[in-house]
N, C-alpha and C positions, 0 to 999 in steps of 0.2 A: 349424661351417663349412657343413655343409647349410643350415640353416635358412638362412642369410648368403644363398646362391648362391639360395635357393627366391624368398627377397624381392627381392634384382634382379632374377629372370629376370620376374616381377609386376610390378614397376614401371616396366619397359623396356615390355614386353607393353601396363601401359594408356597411356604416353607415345607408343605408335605409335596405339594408338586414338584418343586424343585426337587426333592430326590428320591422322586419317584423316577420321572425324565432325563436326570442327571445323577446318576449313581456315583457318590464320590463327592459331589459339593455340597456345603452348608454355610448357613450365616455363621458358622465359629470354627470356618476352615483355618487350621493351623494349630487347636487348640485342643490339646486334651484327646481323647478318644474319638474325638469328631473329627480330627485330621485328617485330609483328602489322602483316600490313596496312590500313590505314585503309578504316574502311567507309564504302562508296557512298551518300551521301545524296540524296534526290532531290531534283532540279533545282527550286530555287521557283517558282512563278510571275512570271513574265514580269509586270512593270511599268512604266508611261512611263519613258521616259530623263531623266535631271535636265531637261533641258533643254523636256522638254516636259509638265511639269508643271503642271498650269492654273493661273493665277496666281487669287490671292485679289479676292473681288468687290471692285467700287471702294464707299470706306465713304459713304455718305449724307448728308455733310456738313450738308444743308438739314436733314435729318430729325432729324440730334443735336441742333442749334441750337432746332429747332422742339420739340422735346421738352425739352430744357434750360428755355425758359422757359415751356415750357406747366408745368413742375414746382418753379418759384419762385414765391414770392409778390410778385409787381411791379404796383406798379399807381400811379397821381400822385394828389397835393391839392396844394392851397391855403391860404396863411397867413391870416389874418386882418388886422385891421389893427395892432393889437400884440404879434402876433409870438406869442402865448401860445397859438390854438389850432389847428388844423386840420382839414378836412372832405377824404374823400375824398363827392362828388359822384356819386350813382348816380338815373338815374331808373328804372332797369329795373323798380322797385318801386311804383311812383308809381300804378299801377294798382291794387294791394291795399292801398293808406294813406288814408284817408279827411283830403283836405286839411280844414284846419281853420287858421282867423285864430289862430294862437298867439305869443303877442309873442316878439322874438329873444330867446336865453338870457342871463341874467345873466352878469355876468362872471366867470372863472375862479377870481379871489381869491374869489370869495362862495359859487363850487362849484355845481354843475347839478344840476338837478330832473330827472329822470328824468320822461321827457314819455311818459304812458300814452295815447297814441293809439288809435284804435280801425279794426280793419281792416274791412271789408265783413260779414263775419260778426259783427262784435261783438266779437271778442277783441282783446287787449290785442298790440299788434303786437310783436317781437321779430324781431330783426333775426336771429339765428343760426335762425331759421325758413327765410328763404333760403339753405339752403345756403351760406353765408359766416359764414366768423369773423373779425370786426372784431381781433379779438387777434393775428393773425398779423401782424401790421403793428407792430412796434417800432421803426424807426429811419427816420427822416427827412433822406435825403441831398441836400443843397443846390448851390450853386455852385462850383466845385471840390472836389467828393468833400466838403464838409462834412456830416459825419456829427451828426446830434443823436439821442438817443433820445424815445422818442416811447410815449403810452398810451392805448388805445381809452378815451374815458369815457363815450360814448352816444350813441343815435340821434337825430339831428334829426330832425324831421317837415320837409316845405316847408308854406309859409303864404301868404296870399292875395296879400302881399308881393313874391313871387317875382317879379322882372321877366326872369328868363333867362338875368344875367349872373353869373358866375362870378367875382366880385370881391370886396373887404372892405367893400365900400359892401351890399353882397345877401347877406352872409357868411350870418346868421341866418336869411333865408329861402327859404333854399335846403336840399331836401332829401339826407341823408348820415349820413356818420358821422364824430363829432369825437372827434379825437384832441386828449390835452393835450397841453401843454411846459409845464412851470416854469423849468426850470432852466439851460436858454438860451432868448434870443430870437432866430427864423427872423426873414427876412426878409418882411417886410410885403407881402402878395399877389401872392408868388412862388411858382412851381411848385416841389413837391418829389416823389424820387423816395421812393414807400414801399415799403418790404421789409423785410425779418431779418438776424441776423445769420447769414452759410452763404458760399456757395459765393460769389457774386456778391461780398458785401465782399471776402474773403478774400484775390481776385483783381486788385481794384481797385491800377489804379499811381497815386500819388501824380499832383496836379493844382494846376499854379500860373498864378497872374495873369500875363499877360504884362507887365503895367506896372504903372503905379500907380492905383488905383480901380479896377482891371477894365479898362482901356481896350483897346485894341483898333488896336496898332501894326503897320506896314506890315511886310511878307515882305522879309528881305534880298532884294537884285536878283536874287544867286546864284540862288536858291529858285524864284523867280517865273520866271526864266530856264528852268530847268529842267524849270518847269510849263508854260511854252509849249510846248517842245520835244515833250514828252513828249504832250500835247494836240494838237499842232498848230492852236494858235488863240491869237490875241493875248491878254493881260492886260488889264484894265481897272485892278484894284489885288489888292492878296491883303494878307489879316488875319492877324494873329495870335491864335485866341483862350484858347490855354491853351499849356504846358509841362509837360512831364514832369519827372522826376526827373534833375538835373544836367542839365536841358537837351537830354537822348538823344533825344528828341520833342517833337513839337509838334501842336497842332489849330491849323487853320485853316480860312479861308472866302476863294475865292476867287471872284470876278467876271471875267466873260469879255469880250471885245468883241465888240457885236451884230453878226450877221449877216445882213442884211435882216431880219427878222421875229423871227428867233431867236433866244430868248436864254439863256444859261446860266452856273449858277453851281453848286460845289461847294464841301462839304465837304472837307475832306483830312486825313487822319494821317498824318505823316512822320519815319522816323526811319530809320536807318543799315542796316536790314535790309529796309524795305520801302515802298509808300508806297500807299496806300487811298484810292480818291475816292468819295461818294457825289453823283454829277451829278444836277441839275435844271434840266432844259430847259424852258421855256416860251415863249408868244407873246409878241412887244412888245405891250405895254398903259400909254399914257402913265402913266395913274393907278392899274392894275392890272395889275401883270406876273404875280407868285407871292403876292403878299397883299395885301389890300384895305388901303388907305392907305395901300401902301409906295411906289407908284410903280413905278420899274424898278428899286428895289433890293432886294435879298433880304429886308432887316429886320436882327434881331439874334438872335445867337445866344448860351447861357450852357450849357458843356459839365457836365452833373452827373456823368461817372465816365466812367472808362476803364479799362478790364480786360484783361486779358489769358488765354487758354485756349489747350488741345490744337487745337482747331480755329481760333483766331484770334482776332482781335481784336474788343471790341464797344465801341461807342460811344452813350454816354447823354447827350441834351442838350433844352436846350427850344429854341423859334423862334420866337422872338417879332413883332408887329408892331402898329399902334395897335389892332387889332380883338380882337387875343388869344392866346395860347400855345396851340402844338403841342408837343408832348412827341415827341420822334422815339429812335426804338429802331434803332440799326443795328450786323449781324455782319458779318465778313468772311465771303464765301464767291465762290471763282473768280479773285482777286485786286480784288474790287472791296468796298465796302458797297452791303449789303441791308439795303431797311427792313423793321422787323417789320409790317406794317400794322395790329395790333389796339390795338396802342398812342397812333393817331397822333388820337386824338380832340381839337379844338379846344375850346380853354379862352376863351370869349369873356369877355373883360373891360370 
């Protein structure tokens, strides 16, 4: 019974020390009035209020766009006159190629001779020397989104032949690089879009004729109604030149009514969410408004793709008129289209 009494009166004795020495702890912490009290953390630092949190930078819309295709492979040719080969058209080069009278290539069924040119030094020219690979170019997209695939088979040289024009009449003597087709026929000295298979097909929405041949039928009144309003400037007429998928969209080309002097006509994409014009204003010019032998009307346009991205919408088409195709590149940005400018090189035919 001693030893009993020696061991409480010890255990009582370190129970007062302990919180003596530790203010806050007990043998029946958690329980009842004896509860440790919660320790004092220090106050964080002081930070904006929700509400005054700086908002995230505005994103660069232009700069993704501009980067987007500065990182594709895009760039246009020219069919031939039966449809089997293609050239994209480059003279950047034309200064390290020693022109030389070489007759145009045999035809496709009989298969190309690899044409050993000679560049200023002497050497055998080769085109992946410029920094370019003809190969990166697989697929050949036409007039609504028509898709063919497509194969580097060799350099042209140009030849004394060359008259400047960009046609299937000069096909052969014009300096490039030719791409086959076997296995479909393009159409006969039509602009096509070149690039790969990636990001840009993948994107692409479906693209239909508005009628029968291609042609090229008037804008319900609705539509054109709508187009004034929204313009504030009369109608002249409004096209139809392509459709989407079930009809959800539409490309068209509209003409305006001259203004004294001024004149203008637009592109437009329209559909249920949004509506994109790309405007061209010009001088009245009886014989020359916006292309040489069109007079005052725009010419013709043949939409090659329509896509769809995070940042909007892009539109691919050529623009034709008796002098020659433009290849026109436009994104949406701000609610309008922008044209890409490095694309817009005239294809004189």
């Amino acid at each position: 019974m001693k030893k009993i009494k020696i061991l409480t009166v010890v255990l009582l004795t370190m129970t007062l020390l302990a919180t003596v020495v530790f203010p806050g702890c007990s043998l029946y912490e958690g329980r009842g009035d004896n509860a440790a009290a919660p320790v004092e953390e220090e106050p964080a630092a002081e930070g904006p209020a929700q509400d005054e949190i700086a908002p995230e930078e505005d994103i660069d819309l232009q700069a993704i766009w501009e980067e987007r295709l500065a990182s594709w492979p895009i760039d246009f040719g020219f069919a031939d006159e039966e449809g089997r080969r293609l050239i994209l058209v480059t003279y950047d080069i034309e200064e390290v190629v020693e022109v030389v009278n070489t007759p145009p290539p045999p035809d496709i069924e009989e298969g190309y001779v690899d044409q050993q040119e000679l560049t200023d030094e002497g050497e055998v020219f080769k085109p992946e020397n410029e920094g370019f690979d003809p190969d990166v170019f697989s697929l050949a997209i036409g007039a609504y989104g028509d898709i063919n695939p497509i194969r580097f088979h060799t350099w042209q040289n140009e030849n004394q032949r060359n008259n400047g024009r960009e046609n299937y009449n000069n096909f052969g003597n014009l300096p490039g690089y030719i791409y086959a087709q076997k296995d479909w026929t393009l159409s006969r000295n039509k602009t096509y879009l070149l690039t790969e298979m990636g990001v840009l097909v993948d994107s692409m929405l479906a693209l239909f004729p508005p009628g029968w041949s291609g042609n090229t039928p008037s804008m319900e009144e609705e539509t054109i109604d709508s187009i004034e309003k929204y313009k504030e400037r009369g109608v002249v007429w409004g096209k139809v030149l392509a459709t989407t998928m079930a009809g959800a969209g539409l490309i068209g080309v509209v003409l305006y009514e001259r203004e004294g002097n001024d004149m203008l006509f637009s592109i437009v994409y329209m559909d249920d969410e949004k509506t994109l014009f790309w405007d061209r204003p010009a001088v009245y010019n009886e014989e020359y408004t916006w292309r040489a032998g069109a007079g005052d009307e725009p010419g013709s346009f043949s939409p090659l793709a329509l896509a769809r991205f995070d940042e909007g919408m892009m539109l691919i088409f050529t623009w034709s008129a008796s002098q020659g195709e433009i290849p026109v590149v436009l994104y949406e940005l701000d609610g309008v289209f922008v044209q890409a400018e490095e694309f817009s090189r005239e294809r004189v035919t």
